[in-house]
NURO-938281 format. One record per residue: x, y, z of N, C-alpha, C in turn. Coordinates in Angstrom, 1 decimal. Example, Ala and Ser with C-alpha at 12.3 -4.5 7.8 and 13.67 -1.06 7.14 Angstrom:
! residues 2
REC nX nY nZ caX caY caZ cX cY cZ
REC 13.2 -5.7 7.8 12.3 -4.5 7.8 13.2 -3.3 7.8 $
REC 12.8 -2.2 7.1 13.7 -1.1 7.1 12.9 0.0 7.9 $
***
This chain:
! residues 210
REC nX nY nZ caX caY caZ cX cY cZ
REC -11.4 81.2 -38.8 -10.0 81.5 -38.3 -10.1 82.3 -37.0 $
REC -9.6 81.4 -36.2 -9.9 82.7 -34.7 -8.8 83.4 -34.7 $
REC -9.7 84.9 -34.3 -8.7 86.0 -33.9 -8.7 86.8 -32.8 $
REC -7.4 87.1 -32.3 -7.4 87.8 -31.1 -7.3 88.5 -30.6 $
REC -8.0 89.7 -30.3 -7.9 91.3 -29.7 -7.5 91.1 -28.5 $
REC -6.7 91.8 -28.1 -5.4 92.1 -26.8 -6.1 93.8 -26.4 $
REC -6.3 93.8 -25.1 -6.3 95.4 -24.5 -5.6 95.4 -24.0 $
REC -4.5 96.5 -24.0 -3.4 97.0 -23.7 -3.6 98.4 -23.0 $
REC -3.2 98.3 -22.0 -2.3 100.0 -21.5 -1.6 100.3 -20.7 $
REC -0.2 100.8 -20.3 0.7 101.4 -19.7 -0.1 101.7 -18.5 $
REC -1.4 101.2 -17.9 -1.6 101.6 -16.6 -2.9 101.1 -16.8 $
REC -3.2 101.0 -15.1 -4.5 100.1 -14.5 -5.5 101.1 -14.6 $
REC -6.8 101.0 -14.5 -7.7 102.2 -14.2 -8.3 102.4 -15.8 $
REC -7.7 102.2 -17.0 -8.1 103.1 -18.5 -9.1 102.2 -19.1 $
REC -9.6 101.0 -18.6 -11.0 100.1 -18.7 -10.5 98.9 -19.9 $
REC -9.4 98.5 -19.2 -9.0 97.5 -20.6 -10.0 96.4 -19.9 $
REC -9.9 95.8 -18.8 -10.8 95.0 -18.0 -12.7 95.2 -18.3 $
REC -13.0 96.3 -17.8 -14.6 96.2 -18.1 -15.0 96.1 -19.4 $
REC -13.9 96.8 -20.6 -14.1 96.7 -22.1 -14.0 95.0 -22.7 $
REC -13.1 94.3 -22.0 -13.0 93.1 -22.4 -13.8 92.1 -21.8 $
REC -14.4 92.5 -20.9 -15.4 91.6 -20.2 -16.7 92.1 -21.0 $
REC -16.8 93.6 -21.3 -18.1 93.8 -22.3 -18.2 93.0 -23.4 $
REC -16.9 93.1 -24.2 -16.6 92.7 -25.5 -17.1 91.6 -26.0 $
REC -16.7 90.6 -24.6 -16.6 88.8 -24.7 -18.2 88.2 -24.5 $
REC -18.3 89.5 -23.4 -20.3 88.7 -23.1 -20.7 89.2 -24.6 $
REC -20.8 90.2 -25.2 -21.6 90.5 -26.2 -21.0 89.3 -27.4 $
REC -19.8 89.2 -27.6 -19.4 88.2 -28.7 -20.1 86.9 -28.3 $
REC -20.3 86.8 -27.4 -20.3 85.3 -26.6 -22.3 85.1 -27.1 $
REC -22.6 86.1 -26.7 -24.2 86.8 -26.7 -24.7 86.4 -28.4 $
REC -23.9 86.6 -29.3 -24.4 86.8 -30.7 -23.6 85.6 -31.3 $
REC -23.3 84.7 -30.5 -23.1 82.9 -31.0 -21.8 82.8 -31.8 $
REC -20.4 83.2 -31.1 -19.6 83.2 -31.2 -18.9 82.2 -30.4 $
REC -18.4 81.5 -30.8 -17.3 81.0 -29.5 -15.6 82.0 -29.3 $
REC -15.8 82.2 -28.1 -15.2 83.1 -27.5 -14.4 82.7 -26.1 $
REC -13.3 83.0 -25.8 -12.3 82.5 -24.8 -11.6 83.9 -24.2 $
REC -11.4 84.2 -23.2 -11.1 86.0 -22.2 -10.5 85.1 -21.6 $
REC -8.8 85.9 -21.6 -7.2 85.6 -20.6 -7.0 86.6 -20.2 $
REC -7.2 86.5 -19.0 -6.2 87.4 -18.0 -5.1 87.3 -17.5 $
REC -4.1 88.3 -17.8 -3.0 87.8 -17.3 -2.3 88.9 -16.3 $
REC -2.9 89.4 -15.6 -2.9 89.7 -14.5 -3.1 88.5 -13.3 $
REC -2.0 87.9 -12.8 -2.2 86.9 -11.7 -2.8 86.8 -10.8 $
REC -3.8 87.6 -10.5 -4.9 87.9 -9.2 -6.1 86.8 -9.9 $
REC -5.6 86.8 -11.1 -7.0 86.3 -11.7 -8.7 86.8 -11.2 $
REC -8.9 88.1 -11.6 -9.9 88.3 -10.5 -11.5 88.0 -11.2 $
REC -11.3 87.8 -12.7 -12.4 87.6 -13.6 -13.0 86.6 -13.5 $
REC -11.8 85.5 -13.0 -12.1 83.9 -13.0 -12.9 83.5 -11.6 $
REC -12.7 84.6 -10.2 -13.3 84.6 -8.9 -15.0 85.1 -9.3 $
REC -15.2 86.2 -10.1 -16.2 86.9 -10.6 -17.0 85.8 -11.0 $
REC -16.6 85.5 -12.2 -17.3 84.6 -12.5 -18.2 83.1 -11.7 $
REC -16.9 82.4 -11.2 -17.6 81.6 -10.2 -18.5 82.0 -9.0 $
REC -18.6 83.3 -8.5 -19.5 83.9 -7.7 -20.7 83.9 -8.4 $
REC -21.0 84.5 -10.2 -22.4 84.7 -10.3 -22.6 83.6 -10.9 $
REC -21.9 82.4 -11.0 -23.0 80.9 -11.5 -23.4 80.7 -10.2 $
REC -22.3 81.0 -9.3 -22.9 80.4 -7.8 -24.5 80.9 -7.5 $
REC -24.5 82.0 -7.6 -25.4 83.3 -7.6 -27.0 83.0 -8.4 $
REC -26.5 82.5 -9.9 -27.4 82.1 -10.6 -27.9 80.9 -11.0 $
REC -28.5 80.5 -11.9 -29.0 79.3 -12.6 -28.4 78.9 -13.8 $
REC -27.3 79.8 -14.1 -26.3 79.8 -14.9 -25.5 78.3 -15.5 $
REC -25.7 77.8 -16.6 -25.2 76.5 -17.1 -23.4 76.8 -17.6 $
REC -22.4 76.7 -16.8 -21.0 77.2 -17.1 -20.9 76.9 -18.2 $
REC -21.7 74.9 -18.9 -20.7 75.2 -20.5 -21.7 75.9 -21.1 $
REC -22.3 76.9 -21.3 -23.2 77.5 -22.0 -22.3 78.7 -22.2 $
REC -21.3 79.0 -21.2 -20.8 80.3 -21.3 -19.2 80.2 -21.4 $
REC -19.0 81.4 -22.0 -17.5 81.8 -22.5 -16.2 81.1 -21.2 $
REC -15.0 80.8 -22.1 -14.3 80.4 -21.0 -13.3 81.7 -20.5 $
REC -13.0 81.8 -19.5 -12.4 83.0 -18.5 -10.6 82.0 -18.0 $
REC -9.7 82.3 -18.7 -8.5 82.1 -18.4 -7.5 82.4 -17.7 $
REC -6.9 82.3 -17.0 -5.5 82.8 -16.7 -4.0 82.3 -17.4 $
REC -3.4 83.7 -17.3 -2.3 83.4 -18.1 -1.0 84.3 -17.3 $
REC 0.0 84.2 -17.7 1.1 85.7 -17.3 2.1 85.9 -18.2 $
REC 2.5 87.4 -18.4 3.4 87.8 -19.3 4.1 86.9 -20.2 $
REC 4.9 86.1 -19.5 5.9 85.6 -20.2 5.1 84.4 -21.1 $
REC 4.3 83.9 -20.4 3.6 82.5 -21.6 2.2 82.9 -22.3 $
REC 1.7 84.3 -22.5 0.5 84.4 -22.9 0.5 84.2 -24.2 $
REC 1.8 84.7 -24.8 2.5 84.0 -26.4 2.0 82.7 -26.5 $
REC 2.8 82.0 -26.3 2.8 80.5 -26.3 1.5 79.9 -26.5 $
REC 0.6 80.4 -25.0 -0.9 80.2 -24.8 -2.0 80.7 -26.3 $
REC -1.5 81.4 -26.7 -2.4 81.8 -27.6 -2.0 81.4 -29.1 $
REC -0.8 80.8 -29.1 -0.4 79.6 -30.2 -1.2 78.6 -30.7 $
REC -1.2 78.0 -28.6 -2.0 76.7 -28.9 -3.4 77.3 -29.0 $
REC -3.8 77.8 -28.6 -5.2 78.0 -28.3 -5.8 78.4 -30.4 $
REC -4.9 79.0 -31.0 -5.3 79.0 -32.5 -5.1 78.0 -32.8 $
REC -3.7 77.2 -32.6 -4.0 75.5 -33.4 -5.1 74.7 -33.1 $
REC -5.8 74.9 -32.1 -7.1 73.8 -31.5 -8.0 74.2 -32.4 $
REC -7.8 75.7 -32.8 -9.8 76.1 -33.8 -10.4 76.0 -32.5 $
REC -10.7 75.8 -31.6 -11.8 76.0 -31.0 -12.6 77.5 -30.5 $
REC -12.2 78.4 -31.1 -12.4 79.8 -31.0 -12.2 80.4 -31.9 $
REC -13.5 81.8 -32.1 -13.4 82.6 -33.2 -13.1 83.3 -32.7 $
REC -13.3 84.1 -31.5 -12.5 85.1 -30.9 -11.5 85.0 -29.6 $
REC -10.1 85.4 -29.4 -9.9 85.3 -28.2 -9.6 86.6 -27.8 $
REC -10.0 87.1 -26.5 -10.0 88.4 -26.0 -8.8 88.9 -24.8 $
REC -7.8 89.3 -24.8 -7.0 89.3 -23.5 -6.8 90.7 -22.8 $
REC -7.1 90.3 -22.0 -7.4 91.9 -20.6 -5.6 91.1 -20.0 $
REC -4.7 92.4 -20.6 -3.3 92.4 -20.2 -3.1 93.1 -19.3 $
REC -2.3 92.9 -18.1 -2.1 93.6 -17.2 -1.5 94.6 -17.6 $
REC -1.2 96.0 -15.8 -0.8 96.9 -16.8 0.5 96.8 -16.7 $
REC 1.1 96.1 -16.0 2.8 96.4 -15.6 3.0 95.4 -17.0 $
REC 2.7 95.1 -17.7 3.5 94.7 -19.0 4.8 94.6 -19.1 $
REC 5.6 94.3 -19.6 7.0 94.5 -19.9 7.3 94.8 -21.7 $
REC 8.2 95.3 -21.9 7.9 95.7 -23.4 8.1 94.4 -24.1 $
REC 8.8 93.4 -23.7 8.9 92.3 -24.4 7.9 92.0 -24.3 $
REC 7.2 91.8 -23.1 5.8 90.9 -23.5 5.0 91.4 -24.2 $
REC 4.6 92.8 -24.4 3.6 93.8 -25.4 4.1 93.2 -26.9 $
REC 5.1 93.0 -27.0 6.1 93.0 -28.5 5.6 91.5 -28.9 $
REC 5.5 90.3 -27.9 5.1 89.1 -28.0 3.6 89.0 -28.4 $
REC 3.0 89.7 -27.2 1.3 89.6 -27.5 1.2 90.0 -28.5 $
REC 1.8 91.1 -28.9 1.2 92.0 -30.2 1.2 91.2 -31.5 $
REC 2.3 90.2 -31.4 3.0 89.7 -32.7 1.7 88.4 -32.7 $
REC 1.2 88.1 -31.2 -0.3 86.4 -31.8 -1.3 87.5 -31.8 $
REC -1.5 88.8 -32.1 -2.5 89.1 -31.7 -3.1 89.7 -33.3 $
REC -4.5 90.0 -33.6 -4.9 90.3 -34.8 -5.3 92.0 -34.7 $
REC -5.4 92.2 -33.4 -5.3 93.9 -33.1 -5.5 94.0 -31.6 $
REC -4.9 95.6 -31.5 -4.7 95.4 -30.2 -5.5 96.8 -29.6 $
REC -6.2 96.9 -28.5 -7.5 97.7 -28.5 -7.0 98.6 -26.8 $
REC -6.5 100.3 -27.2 -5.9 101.0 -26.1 -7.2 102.2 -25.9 $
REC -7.6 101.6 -24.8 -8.7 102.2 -24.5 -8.1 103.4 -23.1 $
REC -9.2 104.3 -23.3 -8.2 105.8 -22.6 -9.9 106.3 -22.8 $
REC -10.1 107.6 -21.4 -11.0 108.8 -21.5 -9.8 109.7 -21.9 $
REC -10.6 111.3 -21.7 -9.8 112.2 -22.6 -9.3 112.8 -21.2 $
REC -9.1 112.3 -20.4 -7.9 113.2 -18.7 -6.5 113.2 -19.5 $
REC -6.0 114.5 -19.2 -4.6 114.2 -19.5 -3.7 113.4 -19.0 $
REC -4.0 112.6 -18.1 -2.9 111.4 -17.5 -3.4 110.2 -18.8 $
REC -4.6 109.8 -19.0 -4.7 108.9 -19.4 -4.7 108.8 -20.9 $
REC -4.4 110.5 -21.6 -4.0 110.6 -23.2 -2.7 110.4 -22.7 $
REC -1.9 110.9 -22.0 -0.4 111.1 -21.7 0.0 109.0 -22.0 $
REC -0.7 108.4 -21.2 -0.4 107.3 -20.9 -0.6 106.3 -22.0 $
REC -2.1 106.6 -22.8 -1.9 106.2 -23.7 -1.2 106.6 -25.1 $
REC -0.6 107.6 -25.3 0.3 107.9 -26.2 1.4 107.4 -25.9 $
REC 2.1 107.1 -24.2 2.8 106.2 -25.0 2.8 104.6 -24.9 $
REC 1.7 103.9 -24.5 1.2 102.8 -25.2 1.4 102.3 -26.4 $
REC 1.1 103.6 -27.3 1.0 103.9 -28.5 2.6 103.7 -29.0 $
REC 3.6 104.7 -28.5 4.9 104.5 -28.7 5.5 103.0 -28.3 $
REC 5.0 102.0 -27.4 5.2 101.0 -27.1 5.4 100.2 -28.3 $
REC 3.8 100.3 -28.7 3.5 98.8 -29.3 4.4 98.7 -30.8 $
REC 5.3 99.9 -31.1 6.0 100.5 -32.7 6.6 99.1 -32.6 $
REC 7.7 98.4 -32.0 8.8 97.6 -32.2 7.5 96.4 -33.3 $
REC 6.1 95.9 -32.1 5.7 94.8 -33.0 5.1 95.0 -34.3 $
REC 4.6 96.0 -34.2 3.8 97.4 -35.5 5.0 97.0 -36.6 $
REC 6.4 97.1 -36.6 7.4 96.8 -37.3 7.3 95.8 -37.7 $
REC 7.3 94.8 -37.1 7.3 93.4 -37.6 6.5 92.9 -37.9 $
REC 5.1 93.3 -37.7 3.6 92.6 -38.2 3.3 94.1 -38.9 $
REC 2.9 94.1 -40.1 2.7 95.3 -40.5 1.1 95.2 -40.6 $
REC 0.6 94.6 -40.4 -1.3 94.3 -40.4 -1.6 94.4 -39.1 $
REC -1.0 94.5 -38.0 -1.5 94.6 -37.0 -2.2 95.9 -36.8 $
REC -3.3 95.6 -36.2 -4.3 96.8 -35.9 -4.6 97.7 -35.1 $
REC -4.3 98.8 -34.7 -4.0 98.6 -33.4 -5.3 100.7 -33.8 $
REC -6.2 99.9 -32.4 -7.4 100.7 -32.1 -7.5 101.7 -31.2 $
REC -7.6 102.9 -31.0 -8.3 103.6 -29.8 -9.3 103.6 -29.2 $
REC -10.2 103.0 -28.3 -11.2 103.4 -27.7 -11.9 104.3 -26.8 $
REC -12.6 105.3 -27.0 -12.8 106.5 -25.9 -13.4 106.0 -25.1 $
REC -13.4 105.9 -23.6 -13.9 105.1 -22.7 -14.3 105.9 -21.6 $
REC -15.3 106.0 -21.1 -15.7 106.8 -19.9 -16.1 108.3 -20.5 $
REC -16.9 108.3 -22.0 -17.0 109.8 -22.5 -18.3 110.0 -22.1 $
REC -18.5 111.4 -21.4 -19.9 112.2 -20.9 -20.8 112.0 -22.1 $
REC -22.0 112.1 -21.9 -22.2 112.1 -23.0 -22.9 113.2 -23.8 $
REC -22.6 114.5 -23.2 -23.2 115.7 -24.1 -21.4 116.0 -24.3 $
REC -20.4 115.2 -24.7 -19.1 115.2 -25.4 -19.3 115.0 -26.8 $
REC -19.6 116.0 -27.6 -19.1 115.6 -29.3 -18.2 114.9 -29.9 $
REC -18.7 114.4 -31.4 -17.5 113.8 -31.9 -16.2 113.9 -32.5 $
REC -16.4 115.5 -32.6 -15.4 116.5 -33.1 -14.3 116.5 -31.5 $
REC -14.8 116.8 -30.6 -13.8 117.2 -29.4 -13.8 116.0 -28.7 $
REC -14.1 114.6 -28.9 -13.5 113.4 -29.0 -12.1 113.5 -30.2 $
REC -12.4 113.3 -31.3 -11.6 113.4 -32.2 -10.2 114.1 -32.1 $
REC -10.7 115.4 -31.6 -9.6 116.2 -31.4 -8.8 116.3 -30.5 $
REC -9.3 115.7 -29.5 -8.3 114.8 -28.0 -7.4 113.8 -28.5 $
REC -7.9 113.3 -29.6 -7.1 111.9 -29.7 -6.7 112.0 -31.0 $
REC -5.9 113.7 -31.8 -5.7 113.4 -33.4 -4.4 112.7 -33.3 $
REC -3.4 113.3 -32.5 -2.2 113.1 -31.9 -2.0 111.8 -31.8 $
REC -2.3 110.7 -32.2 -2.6 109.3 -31.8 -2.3 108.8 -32.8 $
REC -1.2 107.8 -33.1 -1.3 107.2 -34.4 -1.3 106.0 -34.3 $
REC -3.0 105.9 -34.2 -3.9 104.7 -34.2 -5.1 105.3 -34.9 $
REC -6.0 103.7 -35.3 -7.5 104.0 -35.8 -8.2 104.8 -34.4 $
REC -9.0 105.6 -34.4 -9.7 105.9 -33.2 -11.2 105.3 -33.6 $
REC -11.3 104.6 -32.9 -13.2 104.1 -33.1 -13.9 105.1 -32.9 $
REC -15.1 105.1 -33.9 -16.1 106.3 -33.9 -17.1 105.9 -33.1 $
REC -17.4 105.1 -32.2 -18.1 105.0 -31.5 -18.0 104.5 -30.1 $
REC -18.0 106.1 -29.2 -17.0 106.0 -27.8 -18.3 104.9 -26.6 $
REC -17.1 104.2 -25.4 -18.5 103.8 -24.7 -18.4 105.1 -23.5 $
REC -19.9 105.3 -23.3 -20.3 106.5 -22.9 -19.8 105.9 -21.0 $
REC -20.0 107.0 -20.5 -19.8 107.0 -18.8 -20.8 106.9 -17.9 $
REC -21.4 105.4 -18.3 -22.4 104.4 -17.5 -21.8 103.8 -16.3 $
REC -22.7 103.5 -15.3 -22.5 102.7 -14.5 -22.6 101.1 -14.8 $
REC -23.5 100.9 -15.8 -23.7 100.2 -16.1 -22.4 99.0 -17.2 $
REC -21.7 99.8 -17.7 -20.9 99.3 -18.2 -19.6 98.9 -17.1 $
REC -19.8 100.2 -16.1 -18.6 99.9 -15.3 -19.2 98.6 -14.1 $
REC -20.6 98.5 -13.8 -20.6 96.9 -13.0 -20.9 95.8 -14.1 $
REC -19.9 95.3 -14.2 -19.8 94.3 -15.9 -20.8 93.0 -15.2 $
REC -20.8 91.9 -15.7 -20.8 90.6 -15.5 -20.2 89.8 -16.8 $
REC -19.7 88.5 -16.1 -18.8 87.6 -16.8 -20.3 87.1 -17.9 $
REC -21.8 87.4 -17.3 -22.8 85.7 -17.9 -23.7 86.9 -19.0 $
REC -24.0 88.1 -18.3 -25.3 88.9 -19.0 -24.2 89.8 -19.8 $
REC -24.5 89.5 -21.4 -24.2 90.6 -22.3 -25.0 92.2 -21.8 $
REC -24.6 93.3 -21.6 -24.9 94.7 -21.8 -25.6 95.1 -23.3 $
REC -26.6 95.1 -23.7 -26.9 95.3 -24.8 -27.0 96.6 -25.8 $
REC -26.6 97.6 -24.4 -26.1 98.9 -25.0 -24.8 98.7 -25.6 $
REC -23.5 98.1 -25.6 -22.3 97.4 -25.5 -22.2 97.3 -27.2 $
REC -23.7 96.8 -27.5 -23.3 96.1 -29.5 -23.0 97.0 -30.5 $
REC -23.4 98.7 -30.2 -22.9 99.5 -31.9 -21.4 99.5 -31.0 $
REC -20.5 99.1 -29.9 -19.2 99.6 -29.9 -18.4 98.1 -30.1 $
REC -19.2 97.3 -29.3 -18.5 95.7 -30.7 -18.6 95.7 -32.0 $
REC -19.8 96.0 -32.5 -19.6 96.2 -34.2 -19.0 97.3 -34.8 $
REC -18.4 98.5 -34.4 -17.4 99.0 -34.3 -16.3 98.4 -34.8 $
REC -15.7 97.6 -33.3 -14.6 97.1 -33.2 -14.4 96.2 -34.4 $
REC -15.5 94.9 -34.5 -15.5 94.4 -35.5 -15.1 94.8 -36.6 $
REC -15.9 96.4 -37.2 -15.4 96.4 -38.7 -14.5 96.9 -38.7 $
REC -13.7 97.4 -37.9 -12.3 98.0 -38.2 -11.6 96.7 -37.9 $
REC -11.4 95.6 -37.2 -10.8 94.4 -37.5 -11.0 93.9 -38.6 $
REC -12.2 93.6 -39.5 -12.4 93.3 -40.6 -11.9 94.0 -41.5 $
REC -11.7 94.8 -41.5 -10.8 96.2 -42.5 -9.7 96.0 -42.6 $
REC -9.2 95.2 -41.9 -8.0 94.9 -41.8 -7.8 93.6 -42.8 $
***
């Protein structure tokens, strides 16, 4: 049964983008079939990508498909894309100007939804109310899952003063933050990051828990 993690946030910059592009190479990496929509209309993943097959030796159907979509039909899009089965996972890097109806749409095809935030006060501020956002679909889908990710954490940062940045939060907080690499922040669409897999199997078992 494919299912679909949506990253969400009230604003550009909080790594919904480099987390969903980690996410998809690693799912993609451990023999998944996997599909990443963007719906941000720049489509800038889909440019990305056709630069490094250009770049490489890279066989395109070997690798994940990179989509575009926009607010209003990403619903719709991810209807059909579950009636086909052709995917176990589908991953969407949402833009941030969202609209509440469209968060309320995504949220309702989605199987959780993943609000990734460091601990700066703009970007707890921002994601809390993310968090206040997503309540209307939270209401209606009562299984929806909906995750914290600490993103961009130092890494002599504990897990106690992680924790305690984000109690306020009423979401799961994943226990395992991705640290503040360069590496993670220059992604690619083809090479999975292989530091990247305890924070997918993370993600995993708290979707499975569900």
């Amino acid at each position: 049964m494919t299912k679909v993690l949506s990253f969400i946030s009230r604003k550009g910059g909080t790594g919904k983008t480099t987390n969903a592009i980690n996410l998809a190479t690693m799912l993609n990496n451990l023999g998944h079939r996997v599909a990443l929509i963007e719906t941000d209309t720049n489509y800038t993943l889909n440019t990305l990508r056709k630069m490094e097959v250009y770049k490489s030796s890279a066989k395109e159907d070997s690798l994940f498909e990179i989509l575009g979509s926009e607010d209003s039909k990403i619903a719709s899009d991810l209807k059909a894309m579950r009636e086909s089965d052709s995917y176990d996972f589908i991953i969407v890097d949402s833009a941030g100007k969202t609209t509440d109806e469209g968060i309320k749409k995504l949220c309702l095809e989605s199987d959780a939804v993943i609000v990734p935030t460091s601990l700066t006060q703009n970007d707890l501020l921002v994601t809390y109310q993310t968090i206040v956002d997503l309540s209307p679909a939270r209401e209606l889908k009562e299984d929806l899952r909906i995750m914290v990710l600490p993103n961009r954490i130092h890494s002599l940062t504990g897990s106690k003063t992680i924790m305690d940045a984000l109690s306020n939060l009423d979401a799961h907080i994943l226990e395992v933050p991705v640290p503040q690499k360069n590496l993670f922040v220059n992604f690619s669409t083809i090479m999975a990051e292989k530091e990247y897999l305890e924070i997918a199997k993370e993600i995993l078992k708290e979707l499975n828990h569900g």
